[in-house]
C-alpha positions as CSV (number, residue, x, y, z in Angstrom):
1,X,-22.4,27.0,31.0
2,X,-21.4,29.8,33.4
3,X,-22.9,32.8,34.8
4,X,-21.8,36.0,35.1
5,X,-22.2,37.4,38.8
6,X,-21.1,41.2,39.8
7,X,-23.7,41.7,42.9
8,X,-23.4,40.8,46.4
9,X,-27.4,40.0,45.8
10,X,-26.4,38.1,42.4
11,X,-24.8,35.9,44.4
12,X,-26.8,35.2,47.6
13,X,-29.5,34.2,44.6
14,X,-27.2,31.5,43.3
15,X,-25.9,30.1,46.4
16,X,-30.1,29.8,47.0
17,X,-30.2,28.2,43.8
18,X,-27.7,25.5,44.1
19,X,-26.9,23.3,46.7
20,X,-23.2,23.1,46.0
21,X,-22.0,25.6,43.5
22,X,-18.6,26.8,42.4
23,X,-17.4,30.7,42.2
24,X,-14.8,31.2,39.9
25,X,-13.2,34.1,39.9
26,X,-11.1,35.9,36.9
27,X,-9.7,39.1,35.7
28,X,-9.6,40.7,31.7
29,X,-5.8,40.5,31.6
30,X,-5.7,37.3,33.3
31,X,-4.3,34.5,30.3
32,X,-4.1,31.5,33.2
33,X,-7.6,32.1,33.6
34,X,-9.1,32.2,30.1
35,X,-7.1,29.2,29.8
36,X,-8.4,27.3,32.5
37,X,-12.2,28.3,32.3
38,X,-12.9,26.2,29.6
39,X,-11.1,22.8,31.1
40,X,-12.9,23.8,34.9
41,X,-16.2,24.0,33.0
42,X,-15.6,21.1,31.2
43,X,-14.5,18.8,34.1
44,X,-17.2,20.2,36.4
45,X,-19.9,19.1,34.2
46,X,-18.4,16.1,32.8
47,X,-17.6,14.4,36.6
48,X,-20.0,17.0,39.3
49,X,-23.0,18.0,36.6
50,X,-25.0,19.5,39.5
51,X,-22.6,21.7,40.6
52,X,-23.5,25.6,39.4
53,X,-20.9,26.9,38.2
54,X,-20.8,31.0,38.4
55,X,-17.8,33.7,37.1
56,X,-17.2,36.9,38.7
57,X,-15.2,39.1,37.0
58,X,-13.1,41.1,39.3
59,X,-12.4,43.8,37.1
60,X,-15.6,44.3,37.5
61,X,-16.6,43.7,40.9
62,X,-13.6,43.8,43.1
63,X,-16.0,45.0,46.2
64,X,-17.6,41.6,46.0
65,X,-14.3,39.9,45.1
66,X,-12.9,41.4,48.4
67,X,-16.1,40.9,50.3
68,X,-15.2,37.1,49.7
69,X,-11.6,37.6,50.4
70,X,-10.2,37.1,47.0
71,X,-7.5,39.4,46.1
72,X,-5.3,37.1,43.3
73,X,-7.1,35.3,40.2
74,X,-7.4,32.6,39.1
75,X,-9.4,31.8,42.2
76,X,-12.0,29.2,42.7
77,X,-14.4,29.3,45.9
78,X,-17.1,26.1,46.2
79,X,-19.7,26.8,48.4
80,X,-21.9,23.7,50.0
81,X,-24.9,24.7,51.3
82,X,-24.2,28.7,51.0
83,X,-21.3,27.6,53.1
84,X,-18.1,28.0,51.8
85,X,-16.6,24.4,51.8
86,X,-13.1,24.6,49.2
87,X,-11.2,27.4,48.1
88,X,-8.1,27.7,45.4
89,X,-6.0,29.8,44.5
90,X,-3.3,31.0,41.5
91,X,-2.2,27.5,40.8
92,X,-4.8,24.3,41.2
93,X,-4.6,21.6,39.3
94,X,-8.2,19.5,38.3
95,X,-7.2,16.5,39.6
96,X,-6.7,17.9,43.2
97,X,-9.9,20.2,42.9
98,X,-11.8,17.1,41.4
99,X,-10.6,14.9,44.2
100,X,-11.7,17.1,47.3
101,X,-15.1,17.6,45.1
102,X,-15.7,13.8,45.2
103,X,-16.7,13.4,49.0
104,X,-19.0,16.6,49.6
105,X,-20.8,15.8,45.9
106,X,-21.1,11.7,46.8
107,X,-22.8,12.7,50.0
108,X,-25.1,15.2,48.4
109,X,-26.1,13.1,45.4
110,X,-25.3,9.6,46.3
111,X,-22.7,9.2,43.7
């Protein structure tokens, strides 16, 4: 399950929170991404289950969307550490994004 994140301070927290976390972010009139949020979701806790996994909504947050240098959704940032460590854009398939994910989580959590 995601959370919803609109705060520059929202999202310090969760970067605190998790040692690798992914930032996914989306707009109201955006189809590609309500059709891929389920399918991200579902892969990242199916093959990475300790990832947090975090929505911004740019709609309503496009300071903080811009502060992180998104300006086109779908977008997808993963942060390792609070560093950011992977970052997609418009089209990404889960294949790819599950294959860079595989090295930075197997040295995290030994798997």
């Amino acid at each position: 399950m995601s959370r919803d994140l609109c705060h520059p301070a929202s999202v310090a927290s969760f970067l605190r929170e998790h040692p690798i976390c992914a930032l996914y972010f989306t707009s109201p009139d955006c189809g590609v991404c309500r059709a891929l949020k389920p399918k991200l979701a579902g892969m990242l806790a199916e093959r990475f289950p300790a990832i947090g996994f975090a929505q911004v909504d740019c709609a309503a947050a496009p300071a903080l969307a811009a502060d992180l240098g998104v300006f086109v959704v779908p977008a997808l940032i993963v942060f390792t550490d609070g560093r950011e460590g992977l970052r997609r854009s418009r089209s990404f398939g889960l294949e790819e994004l599950a294959s860079a994910l595989e090295r930075p989580y197997g040295l995290l959590y030994g798997n």
